[in-house]
C-alpha positions as CSV (number, residue, x, y, z in Angstrom):
1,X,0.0,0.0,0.0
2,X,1.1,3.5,-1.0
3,X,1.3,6.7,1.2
4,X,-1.1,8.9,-0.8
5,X,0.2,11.7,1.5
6,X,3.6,11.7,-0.2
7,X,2.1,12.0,-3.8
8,X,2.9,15.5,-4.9
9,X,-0.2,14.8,-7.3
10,X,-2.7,14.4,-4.0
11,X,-0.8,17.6,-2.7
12,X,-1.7,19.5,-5.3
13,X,-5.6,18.1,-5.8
14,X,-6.1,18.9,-2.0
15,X,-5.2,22.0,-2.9
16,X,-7.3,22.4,-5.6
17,X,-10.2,21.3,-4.0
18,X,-9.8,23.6,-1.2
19,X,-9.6,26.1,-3.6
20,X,-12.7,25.2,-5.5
21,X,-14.3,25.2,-2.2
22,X,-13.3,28.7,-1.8
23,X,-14.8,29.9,-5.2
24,X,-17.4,28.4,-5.2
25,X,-19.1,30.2,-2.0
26,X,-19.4,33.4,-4.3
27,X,-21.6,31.5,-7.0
28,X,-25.2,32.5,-6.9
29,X,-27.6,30.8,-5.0
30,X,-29.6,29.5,-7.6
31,X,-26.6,27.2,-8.7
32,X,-26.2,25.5,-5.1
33,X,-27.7,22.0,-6.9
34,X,-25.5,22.9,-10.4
35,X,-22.6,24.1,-11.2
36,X,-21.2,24.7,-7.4
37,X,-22.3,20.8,-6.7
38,X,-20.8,19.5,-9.6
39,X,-17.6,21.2,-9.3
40,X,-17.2,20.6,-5.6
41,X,-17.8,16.8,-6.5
42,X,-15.1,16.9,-9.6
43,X,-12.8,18.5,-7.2
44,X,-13.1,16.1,-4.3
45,X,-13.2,13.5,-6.7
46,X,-9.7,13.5,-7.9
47,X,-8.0,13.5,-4.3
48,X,-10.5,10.9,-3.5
49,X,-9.4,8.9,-6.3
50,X,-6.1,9.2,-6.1
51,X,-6.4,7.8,-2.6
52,X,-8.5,5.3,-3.2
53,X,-6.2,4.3,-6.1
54,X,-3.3,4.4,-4.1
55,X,-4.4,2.2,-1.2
56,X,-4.7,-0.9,-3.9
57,X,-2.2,-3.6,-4.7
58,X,-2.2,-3.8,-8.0
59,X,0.1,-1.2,-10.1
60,X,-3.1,-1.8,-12.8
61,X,-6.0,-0.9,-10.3
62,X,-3.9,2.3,-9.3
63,X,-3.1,3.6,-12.5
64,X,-7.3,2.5,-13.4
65,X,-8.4,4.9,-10.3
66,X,-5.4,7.5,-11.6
67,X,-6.9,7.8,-14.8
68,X,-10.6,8.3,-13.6
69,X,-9.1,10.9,-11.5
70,X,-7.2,12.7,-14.3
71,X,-11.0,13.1,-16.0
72,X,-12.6,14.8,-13.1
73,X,-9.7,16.6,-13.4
74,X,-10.6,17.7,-16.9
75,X,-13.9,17.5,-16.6
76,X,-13.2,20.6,-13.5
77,X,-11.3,22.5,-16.0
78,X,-14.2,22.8,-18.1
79,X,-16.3,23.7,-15.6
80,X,-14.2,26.6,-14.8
81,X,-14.2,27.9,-17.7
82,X,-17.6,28.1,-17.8
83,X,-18.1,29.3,-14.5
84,X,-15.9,32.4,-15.7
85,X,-18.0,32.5,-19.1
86,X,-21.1,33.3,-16.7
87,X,-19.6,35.6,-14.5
88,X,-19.7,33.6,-11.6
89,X,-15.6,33.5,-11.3
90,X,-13.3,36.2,-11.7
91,X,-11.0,36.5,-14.2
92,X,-8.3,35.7,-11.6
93,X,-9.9,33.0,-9.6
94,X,-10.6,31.7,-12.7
95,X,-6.6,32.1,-13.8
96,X,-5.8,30.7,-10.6
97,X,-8.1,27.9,-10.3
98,X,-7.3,27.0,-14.3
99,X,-3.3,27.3,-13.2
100,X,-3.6,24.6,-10.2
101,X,-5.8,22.6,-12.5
102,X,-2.9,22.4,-15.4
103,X,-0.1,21.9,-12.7
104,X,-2.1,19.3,-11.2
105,X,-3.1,17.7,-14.6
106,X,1.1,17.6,-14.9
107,X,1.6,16.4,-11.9
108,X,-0.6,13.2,-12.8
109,X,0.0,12.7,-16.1
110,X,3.4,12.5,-14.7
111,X,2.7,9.6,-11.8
112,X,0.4,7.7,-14.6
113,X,3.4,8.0,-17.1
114,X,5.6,6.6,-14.7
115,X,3.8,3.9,-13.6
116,X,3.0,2.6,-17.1
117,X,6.8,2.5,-17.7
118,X,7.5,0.3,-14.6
119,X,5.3,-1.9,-16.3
């Protein structure tokens, strides 16, 4: 079993998702069961999977739960962009938020490229 807490990766998506926490307080009310819920659950998705990926045995099952983590990562990206495109972000929360999400995406693609070389 892996340390998820030494994972520069999970560093950074905590990060994110603490940050995405943050934003997301300002967006309107009427977006409580949309956009806010589906970005808080990308965001906490991608720590969660990373976690849950690293506490398996296999190299295969980590890099499966590493790759559905790398999505919600996408997927988040998007939805900050959109956010912004409606005026519910900034134009630097959005900057920030988009920066941790492409450091973050690095970060993982990193760890996945790795582990598919031990292979």
């Amino acid at each position: 079993m892996r340390d998820h807490r030494k994972l520069v990766a999970w560093q950074k998506a905590r990060k994110l998702a603490l940050s995405v926490y943050t934003v997301t307080a300002g967006f309107p009310n009427d977006e409580k069961f949309g956009l806010t819920s589906q970005m808080r659950r990308c965001s906490v998705s991608i720590g969660s999977n990373i976690v849950e990926g690293a506490a398996r045995f296999s190299q295969a099952d980590f890099l499966r739960f590493l790759d559905i983590a790398f999505g919600s990562l996408r997927e988040l990206g998007f939805q900050a962009e959109l956010a912004k495109d409606l005026g519910f972000l900034s134009k630097q929360d959005a900057d920030e938020l988009l920066s941790l999400v492409d450091e973050t995406s690095r970060l993982l693609h990193g760890l996945m490229a790795s582990l598919r070389h031990k292979k």
